[in-house]
C-alpha positions as CSV (number, residue, x, y, z in Angstrom):
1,X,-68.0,129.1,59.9
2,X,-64.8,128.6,61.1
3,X,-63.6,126.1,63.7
4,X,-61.5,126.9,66.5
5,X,-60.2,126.2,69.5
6,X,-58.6,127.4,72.8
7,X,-55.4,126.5,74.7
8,X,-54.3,127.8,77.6
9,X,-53.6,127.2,81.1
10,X,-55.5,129.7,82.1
11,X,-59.4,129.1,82.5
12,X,-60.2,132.8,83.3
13,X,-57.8,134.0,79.9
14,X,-59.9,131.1,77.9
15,X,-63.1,132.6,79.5
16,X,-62.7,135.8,78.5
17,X,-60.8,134.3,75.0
18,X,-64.4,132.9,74.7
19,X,-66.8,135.7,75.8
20,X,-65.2,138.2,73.4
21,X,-65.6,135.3,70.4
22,X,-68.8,134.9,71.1
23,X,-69.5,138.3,71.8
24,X,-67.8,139.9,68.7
25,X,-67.0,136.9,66.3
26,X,-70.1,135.4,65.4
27,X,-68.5,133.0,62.3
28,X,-66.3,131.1,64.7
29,X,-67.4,128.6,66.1
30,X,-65.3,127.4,69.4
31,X,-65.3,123.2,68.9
32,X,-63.2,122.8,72.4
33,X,-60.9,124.8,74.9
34,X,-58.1,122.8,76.7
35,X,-56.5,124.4,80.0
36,X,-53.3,122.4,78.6
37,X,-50.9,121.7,76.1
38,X,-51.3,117.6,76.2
39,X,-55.4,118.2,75.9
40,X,-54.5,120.3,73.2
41,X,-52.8,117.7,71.4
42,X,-55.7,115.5,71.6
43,X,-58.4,117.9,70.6
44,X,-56.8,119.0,67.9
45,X,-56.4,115.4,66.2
46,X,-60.4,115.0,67.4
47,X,-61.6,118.3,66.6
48,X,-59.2,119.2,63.1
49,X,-60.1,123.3,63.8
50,X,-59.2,125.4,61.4
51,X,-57.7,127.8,64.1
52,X,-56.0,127.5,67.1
53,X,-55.9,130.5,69.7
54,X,-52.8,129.6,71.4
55,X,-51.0,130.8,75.0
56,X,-47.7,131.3,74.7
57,X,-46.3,130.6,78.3
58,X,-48.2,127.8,79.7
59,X,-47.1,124.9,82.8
60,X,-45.4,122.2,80.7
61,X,-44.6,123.5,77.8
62,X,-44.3,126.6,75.6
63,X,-46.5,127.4,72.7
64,X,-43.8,126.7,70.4
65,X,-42.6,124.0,72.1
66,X,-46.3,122.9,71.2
67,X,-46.4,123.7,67.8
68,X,-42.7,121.9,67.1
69,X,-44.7,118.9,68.4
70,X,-47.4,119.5,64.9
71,X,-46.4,117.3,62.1
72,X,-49.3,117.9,60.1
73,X,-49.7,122.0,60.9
74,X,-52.9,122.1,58.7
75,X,-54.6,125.1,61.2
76,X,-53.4,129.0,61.4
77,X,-52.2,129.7,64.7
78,X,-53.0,133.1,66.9
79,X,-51.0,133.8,70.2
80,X,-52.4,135.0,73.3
81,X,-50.4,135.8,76.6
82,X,-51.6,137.5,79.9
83,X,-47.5,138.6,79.9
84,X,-46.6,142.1,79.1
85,X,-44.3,142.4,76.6
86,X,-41.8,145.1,75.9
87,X,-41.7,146.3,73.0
88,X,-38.5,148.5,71.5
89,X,-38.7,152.0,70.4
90,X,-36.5,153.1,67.6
């Protein structure tokens, strides 16, 4: 199994973040999900998941404003935003 957790500011993107683990991702198992950065902070110390599914735009503070905040980065880290992003064509 692998621990994980959610964080984002967004308790329907977390709920569906959740209903499409459970549904297709049987070996994770979801120890928390925190609607904000801060209660992210403090799970992770709590919970020590081995992944974090992380929003990139949140309220207070960015996703990578959240990871600069890691000193011990000892998790992999996927992003997940509700934004649309361009991407370039070449």
């Amino acid at each position: 199994m692998v621990k994980a957790l959610i964080i984002d500011d967004e308790k329907h993107c977390s709920d569906n973040l959740q209903w499409q683990l459970n549904q297709y991702c049987p070996e994770v198992e979801l120890v928390a999900i925190c609607n904000s950065a801060e209660e992210g902070l403090n799970e992770i110390y709590r919970k020590q998941p081995q992944l974090v599914f992380l929003d990139v735009e949140m309220t207070l503070m960015s996703g990578f404003d959240f990871l600069s905040l890691q000193k011990n980065k000892n998790f992999d880290v996927i992003f997940s935003t509700a934004f649309t992003c361009q991407v370039p064509r070449f």
